[in-house]
N, CA, C and O atoms as a GROMACS GRO file, in nm:
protein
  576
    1UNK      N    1  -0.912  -2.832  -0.706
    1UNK     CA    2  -0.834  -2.710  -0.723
    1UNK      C    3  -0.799  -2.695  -0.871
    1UNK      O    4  -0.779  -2.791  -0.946
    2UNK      N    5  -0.792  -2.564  -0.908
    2UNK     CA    6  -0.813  -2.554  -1.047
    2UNK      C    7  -0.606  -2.586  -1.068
    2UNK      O    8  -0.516  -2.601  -0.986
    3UNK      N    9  -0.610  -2.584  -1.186
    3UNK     CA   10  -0.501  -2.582  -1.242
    3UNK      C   11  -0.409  -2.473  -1.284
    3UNK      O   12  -0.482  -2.400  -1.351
    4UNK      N   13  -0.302  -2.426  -1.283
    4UNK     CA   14  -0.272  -2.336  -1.356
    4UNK      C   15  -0.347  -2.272  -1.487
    4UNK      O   16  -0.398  -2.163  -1.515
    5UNK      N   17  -0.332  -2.364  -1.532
    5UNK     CA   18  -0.394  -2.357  -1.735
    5UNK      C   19  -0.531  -2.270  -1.670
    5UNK      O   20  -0.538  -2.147  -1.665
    6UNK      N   21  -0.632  -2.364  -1.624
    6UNK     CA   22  -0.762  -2.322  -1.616
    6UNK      C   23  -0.746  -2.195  -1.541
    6UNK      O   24  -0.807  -2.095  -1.580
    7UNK      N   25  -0.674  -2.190  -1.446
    7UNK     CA   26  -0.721  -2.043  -1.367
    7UNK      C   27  -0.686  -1.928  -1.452
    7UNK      O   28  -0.737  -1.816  -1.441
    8UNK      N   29  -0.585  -1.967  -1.547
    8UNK     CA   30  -0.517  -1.840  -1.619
    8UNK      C   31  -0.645  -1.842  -1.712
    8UNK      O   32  -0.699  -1.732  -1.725
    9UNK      N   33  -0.701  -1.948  -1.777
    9UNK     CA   34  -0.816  -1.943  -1.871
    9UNK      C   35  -0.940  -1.831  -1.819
    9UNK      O   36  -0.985  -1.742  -1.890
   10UNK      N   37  -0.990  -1.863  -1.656
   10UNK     CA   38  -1.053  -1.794  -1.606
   10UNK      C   39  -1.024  -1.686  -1.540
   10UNK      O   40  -1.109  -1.637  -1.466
   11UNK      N   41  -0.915  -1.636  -1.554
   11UNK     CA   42  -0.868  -1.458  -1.522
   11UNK      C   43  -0.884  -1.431  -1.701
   11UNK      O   44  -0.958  -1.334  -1.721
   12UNK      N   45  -0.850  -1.471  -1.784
   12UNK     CA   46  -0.870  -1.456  -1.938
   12UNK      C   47  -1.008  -1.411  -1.985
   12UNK      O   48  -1.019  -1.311  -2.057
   13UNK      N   49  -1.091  -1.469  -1.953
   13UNK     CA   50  -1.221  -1.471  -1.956
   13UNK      C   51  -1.314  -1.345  -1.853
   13UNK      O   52  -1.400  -1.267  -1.894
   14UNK      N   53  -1.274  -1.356  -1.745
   14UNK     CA   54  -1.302  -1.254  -1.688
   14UNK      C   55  -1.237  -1.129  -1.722
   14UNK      O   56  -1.303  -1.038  -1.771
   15UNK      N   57  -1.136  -1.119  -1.704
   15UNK     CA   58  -1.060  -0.987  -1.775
   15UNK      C   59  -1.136  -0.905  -1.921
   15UNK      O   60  -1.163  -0.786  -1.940
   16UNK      N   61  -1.154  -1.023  -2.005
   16UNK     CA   62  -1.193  -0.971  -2.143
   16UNK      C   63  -1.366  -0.954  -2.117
   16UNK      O   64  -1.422  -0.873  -2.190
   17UNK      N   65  -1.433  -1.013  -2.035
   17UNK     CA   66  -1.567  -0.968  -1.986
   17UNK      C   67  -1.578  -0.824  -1.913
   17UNK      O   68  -1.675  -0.755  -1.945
   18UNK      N   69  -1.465  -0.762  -1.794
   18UNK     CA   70  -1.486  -0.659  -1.758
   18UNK      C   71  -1.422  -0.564  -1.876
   18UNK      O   72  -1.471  -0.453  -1.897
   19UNK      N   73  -1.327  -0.606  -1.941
   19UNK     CA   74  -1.272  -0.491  -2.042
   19UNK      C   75  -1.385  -0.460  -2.156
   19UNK      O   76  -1.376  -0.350  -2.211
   20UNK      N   77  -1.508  -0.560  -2.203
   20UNK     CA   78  -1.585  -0.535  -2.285
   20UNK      C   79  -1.696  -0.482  -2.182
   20UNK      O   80  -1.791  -0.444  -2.250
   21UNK      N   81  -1.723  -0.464  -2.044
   21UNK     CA   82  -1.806  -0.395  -2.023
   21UNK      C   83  -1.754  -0.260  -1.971
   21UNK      O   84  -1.809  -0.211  -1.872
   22UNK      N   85  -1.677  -0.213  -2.016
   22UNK     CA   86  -1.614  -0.073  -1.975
   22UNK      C   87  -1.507  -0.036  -1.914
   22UNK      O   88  -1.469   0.079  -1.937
   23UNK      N   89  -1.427  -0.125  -1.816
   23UNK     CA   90  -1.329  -0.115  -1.718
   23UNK      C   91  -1.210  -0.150  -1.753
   23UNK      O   92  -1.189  -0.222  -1.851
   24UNK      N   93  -1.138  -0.113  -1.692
   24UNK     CA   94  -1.000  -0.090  -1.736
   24UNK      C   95  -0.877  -0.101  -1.643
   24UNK      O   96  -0.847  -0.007  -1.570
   25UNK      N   97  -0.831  -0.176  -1.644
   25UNK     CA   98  -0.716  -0.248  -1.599
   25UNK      C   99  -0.609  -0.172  -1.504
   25UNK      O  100  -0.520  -0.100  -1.547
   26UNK      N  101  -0.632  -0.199  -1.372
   26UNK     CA  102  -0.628  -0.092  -1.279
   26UNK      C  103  -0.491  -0.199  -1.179
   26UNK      O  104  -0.525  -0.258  -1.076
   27UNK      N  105  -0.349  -0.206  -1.231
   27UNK     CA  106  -0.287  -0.300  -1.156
   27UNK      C  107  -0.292  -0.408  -1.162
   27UNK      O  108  -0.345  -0.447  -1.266
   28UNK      N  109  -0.241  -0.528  -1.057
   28UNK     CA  110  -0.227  -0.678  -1.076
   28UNK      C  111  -0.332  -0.736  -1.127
   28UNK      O  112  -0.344  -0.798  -1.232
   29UNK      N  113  -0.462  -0.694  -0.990
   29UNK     CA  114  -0.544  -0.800  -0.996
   29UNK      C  115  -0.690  -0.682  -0.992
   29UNK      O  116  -0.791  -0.742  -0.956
   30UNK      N  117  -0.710  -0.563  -1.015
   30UNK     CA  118  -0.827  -0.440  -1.030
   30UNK      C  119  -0.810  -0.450  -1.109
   30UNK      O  120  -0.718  -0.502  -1.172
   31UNK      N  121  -0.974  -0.360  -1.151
   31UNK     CA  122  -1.039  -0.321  -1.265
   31UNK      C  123  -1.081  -0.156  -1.204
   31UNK      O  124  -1.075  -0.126  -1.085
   32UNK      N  125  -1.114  -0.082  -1.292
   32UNK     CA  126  -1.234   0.006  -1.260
   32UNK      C  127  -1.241   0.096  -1.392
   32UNK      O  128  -1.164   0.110  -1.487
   33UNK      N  129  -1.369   0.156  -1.356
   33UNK     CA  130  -1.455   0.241  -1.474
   33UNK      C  131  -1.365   0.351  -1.510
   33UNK      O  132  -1.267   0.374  -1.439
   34UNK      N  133  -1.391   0.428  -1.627
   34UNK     CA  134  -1.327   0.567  -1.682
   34UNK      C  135  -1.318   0.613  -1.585
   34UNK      O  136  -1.216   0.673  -1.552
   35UNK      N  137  -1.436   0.600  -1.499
   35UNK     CA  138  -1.481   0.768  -1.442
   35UNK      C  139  -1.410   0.776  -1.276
   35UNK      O  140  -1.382   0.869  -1.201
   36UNK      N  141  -1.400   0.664  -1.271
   36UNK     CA  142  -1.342   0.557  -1.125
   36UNK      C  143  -1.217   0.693  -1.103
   36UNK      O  144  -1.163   0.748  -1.200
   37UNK      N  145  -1.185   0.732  -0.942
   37UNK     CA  146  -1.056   0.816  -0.910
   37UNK      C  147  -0.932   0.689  -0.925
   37UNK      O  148  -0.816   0.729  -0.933
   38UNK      N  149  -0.960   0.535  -0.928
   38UNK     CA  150  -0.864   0.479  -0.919
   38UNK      C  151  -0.761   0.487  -1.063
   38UNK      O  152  -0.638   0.472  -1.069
   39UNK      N  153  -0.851   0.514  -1.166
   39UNK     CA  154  -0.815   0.497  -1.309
   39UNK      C  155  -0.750   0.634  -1.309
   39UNK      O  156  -0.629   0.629  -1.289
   40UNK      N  157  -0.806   0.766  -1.328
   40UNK     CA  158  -0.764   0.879  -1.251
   40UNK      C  159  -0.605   0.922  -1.221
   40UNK      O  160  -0.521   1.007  -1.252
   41UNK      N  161  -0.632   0.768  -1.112
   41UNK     CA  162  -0.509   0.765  -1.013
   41UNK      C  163  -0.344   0.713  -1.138
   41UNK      O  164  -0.234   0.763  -1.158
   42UNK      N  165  -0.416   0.594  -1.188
   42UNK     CA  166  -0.331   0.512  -1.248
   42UNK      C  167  -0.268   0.564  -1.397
   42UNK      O  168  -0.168   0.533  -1.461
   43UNK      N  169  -0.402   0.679  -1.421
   43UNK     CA  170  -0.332   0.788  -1.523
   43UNK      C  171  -0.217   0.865  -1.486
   43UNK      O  172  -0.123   0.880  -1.563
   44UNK      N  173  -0.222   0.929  -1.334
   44UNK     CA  174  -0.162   1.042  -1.306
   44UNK      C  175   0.005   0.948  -1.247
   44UNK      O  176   0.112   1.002  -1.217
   45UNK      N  177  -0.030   0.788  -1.247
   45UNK     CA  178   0.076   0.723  -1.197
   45UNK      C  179   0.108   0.796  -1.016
   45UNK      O  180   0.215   0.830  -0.964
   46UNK      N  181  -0.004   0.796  -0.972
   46UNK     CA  182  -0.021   0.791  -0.798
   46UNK      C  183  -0.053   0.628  -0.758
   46UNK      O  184  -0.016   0.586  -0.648
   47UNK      N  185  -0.116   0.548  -0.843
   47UNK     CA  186  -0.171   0.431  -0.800
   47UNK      C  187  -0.078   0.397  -0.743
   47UNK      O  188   0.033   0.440  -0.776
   48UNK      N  189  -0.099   0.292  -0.620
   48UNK     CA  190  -0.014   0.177  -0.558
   48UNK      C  191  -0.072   0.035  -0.538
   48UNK      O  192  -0.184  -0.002  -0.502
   49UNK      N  193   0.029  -0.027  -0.570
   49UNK     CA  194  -0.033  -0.210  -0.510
   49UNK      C  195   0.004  -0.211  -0.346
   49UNK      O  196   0.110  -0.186  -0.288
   50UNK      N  197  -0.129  -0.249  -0.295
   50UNK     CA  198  -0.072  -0.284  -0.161
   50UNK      C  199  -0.174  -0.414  -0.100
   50UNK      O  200  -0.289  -0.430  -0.140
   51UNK      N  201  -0.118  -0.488  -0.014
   51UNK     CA  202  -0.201  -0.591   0.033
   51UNK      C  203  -0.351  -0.622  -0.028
   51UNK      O  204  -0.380  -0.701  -0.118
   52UNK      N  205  -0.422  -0.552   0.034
   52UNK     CA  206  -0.587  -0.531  -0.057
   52UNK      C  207  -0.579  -0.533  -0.207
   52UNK      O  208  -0.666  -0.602  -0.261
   53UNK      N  209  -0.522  -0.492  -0.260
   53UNK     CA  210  -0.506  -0.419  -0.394
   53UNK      C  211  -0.528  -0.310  -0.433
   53UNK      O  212  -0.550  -0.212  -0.362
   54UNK      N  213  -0.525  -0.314  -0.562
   54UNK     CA  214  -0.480  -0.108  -0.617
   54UNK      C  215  -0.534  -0.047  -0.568
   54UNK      O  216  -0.650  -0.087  -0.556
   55UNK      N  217  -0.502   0.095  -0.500
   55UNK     CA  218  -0.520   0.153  -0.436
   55UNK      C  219  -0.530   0.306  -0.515
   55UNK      O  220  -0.461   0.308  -0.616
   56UNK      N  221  -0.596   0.419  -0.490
   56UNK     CA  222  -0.558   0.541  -0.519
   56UNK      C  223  -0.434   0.600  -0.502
   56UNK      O  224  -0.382   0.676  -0.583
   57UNK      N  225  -0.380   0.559  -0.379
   57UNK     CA  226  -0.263   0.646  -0.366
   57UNK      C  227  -0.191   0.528  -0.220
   57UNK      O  228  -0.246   0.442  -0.151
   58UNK      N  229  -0.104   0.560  -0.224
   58UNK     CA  230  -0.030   0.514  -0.057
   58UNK      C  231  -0.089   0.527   0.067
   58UNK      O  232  -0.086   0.631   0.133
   59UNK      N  233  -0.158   0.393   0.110
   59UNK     CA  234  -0.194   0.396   0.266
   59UNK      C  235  -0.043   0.356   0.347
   59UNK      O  236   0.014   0.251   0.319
   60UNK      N  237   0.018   0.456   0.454
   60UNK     CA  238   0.075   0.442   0.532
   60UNK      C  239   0.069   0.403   0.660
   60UNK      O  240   0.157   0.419   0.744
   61UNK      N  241  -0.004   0.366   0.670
   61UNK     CA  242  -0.143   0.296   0.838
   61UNK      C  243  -0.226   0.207   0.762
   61UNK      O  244  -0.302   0.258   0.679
   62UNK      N  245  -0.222   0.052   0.781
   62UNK     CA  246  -0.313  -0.035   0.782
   62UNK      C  247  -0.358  -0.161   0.911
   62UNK      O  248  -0.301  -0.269   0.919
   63UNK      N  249  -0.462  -0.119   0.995
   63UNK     CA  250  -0.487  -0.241   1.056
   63UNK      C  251  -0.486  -0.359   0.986
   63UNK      O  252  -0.510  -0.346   0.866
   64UNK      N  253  -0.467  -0.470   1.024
   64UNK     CA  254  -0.498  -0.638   0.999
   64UNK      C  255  -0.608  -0.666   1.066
   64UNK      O  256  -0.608  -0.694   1.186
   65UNK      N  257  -0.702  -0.659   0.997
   65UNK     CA  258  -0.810  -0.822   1.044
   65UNK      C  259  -0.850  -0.870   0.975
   65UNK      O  260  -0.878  -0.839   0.859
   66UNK      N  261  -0.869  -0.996   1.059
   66UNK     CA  262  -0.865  -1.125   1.003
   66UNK      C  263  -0.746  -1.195   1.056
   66UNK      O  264  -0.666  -1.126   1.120
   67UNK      N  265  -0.713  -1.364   1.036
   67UNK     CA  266  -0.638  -1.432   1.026
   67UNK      C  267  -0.566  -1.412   0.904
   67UNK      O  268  -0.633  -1.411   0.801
   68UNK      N  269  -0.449  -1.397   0.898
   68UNK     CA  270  -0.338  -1.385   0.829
   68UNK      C  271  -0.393  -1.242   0.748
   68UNK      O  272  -0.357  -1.234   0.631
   69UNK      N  273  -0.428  -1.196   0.771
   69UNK     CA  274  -0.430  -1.067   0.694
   69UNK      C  275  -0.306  -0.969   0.767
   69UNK      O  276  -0.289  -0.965   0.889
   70UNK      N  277  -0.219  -0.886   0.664
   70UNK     CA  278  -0.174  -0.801   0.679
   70UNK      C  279  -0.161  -0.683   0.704
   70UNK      O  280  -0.234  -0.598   0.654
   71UNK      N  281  -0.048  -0.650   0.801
   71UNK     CA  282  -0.084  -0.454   0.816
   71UNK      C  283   0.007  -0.379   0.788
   71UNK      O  284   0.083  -0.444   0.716
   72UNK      N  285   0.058  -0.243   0.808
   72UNK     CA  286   0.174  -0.142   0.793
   72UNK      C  287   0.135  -0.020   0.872
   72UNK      O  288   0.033   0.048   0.867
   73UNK      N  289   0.227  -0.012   0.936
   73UNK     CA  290   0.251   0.133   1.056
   73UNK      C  291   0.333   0.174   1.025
   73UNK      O  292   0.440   0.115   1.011
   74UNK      N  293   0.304   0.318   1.000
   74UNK     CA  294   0.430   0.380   0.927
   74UNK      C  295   0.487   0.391   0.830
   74UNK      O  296   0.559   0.488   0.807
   75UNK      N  297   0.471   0.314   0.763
   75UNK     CA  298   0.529   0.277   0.657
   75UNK      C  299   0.649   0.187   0.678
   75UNK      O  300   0.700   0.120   0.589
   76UNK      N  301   0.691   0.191   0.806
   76UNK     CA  302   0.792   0.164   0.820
   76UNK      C  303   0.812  -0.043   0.844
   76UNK      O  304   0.890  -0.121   0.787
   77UNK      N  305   0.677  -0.074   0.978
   77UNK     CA  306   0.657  -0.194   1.007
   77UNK      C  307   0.563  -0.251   0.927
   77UNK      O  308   0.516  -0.179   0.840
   78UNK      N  309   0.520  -0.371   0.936
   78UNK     CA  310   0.492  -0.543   0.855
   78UNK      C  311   0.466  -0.538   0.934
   78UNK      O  312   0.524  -0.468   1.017
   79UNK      N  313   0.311  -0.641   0.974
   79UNK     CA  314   0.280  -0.748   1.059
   79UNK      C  315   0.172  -0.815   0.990
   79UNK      O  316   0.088  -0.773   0.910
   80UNK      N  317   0.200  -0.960   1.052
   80UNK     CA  318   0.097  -1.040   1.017
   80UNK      C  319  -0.010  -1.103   1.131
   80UNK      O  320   0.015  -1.088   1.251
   81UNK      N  321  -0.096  -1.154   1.099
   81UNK     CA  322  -0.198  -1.203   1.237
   81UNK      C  323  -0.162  -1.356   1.234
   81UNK      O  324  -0.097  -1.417   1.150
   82UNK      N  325  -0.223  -1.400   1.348
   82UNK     CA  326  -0.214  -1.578   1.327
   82UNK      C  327  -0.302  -1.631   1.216
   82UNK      O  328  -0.415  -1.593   1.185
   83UNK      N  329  -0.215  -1.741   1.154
   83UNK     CA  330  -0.306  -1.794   1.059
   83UNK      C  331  -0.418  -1.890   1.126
   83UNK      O  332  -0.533  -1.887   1.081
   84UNK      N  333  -0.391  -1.954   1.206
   84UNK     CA  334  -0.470  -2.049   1.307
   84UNK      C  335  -0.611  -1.969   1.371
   84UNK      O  336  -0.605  -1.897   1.471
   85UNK      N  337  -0.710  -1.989   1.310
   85UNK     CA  338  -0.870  -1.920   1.368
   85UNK      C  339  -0.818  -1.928   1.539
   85UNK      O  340  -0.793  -1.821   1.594
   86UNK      N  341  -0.807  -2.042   1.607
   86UNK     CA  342  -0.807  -2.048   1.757
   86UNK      C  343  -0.694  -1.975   1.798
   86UNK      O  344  -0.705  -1.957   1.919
   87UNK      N  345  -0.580  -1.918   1.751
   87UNK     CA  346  -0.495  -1.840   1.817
   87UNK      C  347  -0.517  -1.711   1.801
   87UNK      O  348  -0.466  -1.625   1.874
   88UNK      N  349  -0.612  -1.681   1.683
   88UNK     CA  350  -0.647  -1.536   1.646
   88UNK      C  351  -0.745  -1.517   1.724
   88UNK      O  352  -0.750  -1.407   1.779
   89UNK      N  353  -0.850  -1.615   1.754
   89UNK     CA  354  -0.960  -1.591   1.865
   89UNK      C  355  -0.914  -1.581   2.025
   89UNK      O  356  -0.959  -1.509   2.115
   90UNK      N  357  -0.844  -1.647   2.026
   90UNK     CA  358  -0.779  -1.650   2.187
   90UNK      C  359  -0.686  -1.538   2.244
   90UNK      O  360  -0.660  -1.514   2.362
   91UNK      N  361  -0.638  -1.470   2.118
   91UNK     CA  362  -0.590  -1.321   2.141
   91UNK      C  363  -0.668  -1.259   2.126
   91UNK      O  364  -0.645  -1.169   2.207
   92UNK      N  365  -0.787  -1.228   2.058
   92UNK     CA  366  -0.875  -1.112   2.060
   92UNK      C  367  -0.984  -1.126   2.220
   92UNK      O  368  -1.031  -1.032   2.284
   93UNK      N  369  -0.996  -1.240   2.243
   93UNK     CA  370  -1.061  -1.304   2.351
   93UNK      C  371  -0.988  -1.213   2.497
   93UNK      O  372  -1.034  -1.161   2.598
   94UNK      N  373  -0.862  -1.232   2.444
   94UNK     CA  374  -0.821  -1.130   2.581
   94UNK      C  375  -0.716  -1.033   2.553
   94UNK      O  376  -0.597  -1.025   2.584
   95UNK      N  377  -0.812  -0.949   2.472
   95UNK     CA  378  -0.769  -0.838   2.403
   95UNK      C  379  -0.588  -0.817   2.367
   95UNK      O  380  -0.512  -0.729   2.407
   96UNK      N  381  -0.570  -0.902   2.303
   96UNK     CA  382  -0.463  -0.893   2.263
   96UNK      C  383  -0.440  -0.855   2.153
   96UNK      O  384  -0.534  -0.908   2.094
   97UNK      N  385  -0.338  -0.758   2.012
   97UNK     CA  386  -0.358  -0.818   1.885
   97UNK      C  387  -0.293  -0.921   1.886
   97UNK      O  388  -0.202  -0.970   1.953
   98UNK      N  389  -0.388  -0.963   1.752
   98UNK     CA  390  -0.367  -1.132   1.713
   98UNK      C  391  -0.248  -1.120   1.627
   98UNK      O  392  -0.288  -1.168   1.521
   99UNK      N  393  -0.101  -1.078   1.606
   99UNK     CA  394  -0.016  -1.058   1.625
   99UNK      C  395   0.078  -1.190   1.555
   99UNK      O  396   0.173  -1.192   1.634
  100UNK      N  397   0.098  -1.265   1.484
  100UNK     CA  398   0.197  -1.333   1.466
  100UNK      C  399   0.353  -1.345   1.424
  100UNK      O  400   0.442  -1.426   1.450
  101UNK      N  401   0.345  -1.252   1.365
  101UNK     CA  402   0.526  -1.202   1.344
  101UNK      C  403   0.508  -1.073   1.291
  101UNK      O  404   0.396  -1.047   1.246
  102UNK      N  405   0.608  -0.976   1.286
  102UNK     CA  406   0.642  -0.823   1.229
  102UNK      C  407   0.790  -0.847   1.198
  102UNK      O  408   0.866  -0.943   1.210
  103UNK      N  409   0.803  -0.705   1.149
  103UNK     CA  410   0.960  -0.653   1.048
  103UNK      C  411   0.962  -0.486   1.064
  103UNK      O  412   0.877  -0.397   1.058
  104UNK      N  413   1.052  -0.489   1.078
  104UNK     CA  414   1.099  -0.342   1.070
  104UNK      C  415   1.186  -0.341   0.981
  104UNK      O  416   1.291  -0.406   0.977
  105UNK      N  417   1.128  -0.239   0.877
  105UNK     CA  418   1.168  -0.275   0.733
  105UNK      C  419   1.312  -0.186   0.774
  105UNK      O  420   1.320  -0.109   0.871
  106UNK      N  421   1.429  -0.218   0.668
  106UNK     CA  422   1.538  -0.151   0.676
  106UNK      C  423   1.518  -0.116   0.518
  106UNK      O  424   1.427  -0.160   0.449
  107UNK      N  425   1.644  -0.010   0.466
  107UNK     CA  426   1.608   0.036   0.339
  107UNK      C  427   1.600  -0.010   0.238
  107UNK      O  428   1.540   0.038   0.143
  108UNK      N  429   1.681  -0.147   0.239
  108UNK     CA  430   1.661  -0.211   0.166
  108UNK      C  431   1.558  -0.297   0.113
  108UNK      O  432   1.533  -0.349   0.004
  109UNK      N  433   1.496  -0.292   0.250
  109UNK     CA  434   1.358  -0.378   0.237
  109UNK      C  435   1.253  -0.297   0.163
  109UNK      O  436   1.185  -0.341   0.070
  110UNK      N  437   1.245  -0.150   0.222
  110UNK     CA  438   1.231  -0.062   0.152
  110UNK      C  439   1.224  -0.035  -0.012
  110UNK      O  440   1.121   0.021  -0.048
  111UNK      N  441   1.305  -0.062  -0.098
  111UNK     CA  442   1.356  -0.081  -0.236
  111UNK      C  443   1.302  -0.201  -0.272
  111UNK      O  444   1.261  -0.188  -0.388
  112UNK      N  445   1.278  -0.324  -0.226
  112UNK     CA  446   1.221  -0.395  -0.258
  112UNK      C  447   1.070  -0.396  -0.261
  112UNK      O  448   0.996  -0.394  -0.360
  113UNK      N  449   1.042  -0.397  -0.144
  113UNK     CA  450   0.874  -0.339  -0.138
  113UNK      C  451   0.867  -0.255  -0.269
  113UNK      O  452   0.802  -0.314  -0.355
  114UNK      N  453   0.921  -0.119  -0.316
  114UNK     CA  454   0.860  -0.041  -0.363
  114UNK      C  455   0.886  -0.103  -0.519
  114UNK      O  456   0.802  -0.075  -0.604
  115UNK      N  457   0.984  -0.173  -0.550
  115UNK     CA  458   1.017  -0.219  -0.718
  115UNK      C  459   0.903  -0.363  -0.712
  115UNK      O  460   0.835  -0.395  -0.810
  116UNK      N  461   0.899  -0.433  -0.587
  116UNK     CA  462   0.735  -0.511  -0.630
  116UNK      C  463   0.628  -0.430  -0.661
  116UNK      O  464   0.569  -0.444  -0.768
  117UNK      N  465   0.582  -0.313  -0.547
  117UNK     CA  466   0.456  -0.279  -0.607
  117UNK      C  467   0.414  -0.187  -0.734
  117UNK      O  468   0.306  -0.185  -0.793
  118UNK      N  469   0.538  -0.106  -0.760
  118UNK     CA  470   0.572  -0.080  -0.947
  118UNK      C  471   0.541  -0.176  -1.016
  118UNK      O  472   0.459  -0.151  -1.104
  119UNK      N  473   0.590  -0.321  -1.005
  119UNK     CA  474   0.528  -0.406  -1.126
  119UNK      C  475   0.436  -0.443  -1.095
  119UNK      O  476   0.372  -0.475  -1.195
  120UNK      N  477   0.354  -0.473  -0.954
  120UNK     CA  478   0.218  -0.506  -0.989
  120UNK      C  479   0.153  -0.384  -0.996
  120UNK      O  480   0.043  -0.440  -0.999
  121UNK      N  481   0.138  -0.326  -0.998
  121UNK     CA  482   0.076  -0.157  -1.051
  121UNK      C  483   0.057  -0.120  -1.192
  121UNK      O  484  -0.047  -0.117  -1.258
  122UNK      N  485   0.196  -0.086  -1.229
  122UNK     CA  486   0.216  -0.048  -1.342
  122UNK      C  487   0.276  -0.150  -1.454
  122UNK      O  488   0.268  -0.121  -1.573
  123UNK      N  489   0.344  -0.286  -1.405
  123UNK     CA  490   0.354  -0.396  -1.486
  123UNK      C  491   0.523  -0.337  -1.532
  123UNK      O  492   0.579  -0.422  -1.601
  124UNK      N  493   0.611  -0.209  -1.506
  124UNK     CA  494   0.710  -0.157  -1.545
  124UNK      C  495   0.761  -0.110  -1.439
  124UNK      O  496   0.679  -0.098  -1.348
  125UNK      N  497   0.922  -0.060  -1.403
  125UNK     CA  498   0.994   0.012  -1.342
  125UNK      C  499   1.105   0.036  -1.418
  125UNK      O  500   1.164  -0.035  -1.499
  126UNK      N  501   1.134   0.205  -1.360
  126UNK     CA  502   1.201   0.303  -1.470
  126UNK      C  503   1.329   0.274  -1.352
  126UNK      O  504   1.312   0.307  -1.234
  127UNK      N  505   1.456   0.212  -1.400
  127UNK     CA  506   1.593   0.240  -1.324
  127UNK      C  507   1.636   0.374  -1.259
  127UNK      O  508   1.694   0.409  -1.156
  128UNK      N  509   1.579   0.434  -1.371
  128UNK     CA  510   1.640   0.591  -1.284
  128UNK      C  511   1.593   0.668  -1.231
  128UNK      O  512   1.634   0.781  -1.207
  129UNK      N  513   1.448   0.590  -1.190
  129UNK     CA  514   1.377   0.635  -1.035
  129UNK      C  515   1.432   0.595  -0.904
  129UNK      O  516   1.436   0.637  -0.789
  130UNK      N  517   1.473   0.497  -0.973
  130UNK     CA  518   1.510   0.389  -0.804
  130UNK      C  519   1.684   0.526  -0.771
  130UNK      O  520   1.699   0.612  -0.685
  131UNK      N  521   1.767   0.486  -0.874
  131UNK     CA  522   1.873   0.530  -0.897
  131UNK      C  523   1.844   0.669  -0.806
  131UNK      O  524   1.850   0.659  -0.683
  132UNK      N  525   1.818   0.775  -0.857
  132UNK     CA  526   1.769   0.894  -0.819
  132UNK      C  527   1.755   0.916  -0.703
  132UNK      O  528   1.832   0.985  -0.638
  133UNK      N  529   1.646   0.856  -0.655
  133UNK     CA  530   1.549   0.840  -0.503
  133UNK      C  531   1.642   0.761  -0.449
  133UNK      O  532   1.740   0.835  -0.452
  134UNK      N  533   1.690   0.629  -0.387
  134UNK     CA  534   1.777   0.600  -0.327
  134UNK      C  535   1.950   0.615  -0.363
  134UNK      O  536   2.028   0.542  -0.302
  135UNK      N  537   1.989   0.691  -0.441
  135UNK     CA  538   2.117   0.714  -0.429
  135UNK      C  539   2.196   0.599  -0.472
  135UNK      O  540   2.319   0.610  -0.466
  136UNK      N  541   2.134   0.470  -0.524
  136UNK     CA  542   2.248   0.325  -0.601
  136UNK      C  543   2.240   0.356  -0.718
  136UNK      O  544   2.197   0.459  -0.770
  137UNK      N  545   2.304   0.221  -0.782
  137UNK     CA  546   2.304   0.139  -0.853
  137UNK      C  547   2.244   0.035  -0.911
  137UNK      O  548   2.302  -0.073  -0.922
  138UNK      N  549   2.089   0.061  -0.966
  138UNK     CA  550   2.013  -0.034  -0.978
  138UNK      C  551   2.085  -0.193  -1.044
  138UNK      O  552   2.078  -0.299  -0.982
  139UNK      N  553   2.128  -0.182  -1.131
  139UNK     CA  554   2.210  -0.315  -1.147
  139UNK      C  555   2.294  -0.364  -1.069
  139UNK      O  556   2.317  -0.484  -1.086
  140UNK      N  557   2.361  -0.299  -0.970
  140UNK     CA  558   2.406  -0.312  -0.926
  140UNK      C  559   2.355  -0.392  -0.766
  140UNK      O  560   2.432  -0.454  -0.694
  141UNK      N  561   2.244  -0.376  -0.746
  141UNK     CA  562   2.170  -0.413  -0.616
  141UNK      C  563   2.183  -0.533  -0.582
  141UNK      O  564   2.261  -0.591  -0.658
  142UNK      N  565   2.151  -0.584  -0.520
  142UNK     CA  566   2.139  -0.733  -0.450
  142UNK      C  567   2.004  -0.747  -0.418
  142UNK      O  568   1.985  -0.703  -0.305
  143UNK      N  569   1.906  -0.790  -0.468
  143UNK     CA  570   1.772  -0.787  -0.450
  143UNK      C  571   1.728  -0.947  -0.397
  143UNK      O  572   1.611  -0.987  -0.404
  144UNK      N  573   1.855  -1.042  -0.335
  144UNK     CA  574   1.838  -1.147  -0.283
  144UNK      C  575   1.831  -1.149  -0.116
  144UNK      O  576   1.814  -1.256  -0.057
   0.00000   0.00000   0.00000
């Protein structure tokens, strides 16, 4: 297993390989071309980070598959699948979803979700968006 040092060496390396072949820094862990709608996106500040990664815009409906892969209904619910291959097979086996825990986000959870995927997106968040749109006190929050 690589090391910290080295893996950061090899996102370093890769990064400066796709940025010298044209692409452009699209969120946490994307890239894409000029011409790409994601770049587009990340101009017009529509982009979002979500599970998969950068995205054009907000998926509000995501199935999970796979083991431990994640979903969102609504916007509102979280769920995760079993991490265990044999419990994810043994629910799909009799048609179950493979289902391992959910959340029903409350608003606060809400505010959080959305000030993570601002910084992996855009690497910034403006206080007096949050302020604005939910009606606080960004310093004021409890984000524990």
């Amino acid at each position: 297993m690589l090391n910290f040092f080295k893996q950061k060496a090899v996102f370093q390396k890769a990064s400066g390989m796709l940025i010298k072949s044209g692409y452009k820094r699209a969120g946490f862990e994307s890239y894409a071309l000029q011409s790409d709608l994601l770049t587009k996106s990340m101009q017009d500040g529509k982009a979002i980070y979500n599970s998969p990664g950068t995205q054009k815009s907000e998926a509000t409906n995501s199935i999970a598959v796979g083991s431990s892969a994640h979903g969102v209904l609504n916007d509102d619910y979280y769920f995760q699948n079993f991490y265990e291959q044999n419990l994810y097979r043994e629910a799909i086996d009799n048609r179950r979803f493979p289902i391992y825990r959910g959340l029903k986000m409350k608003q606060d959870d809400v505010i959080r979700r959305e000030v993570i995927r601002l910084i992996r997106t855009f690497f910034n968040i403006e206080f007096s968006f949050f302020e604005k749109k939910y009606e606080f006190s960004f310093k004021e929050f409890d984000f524990i």
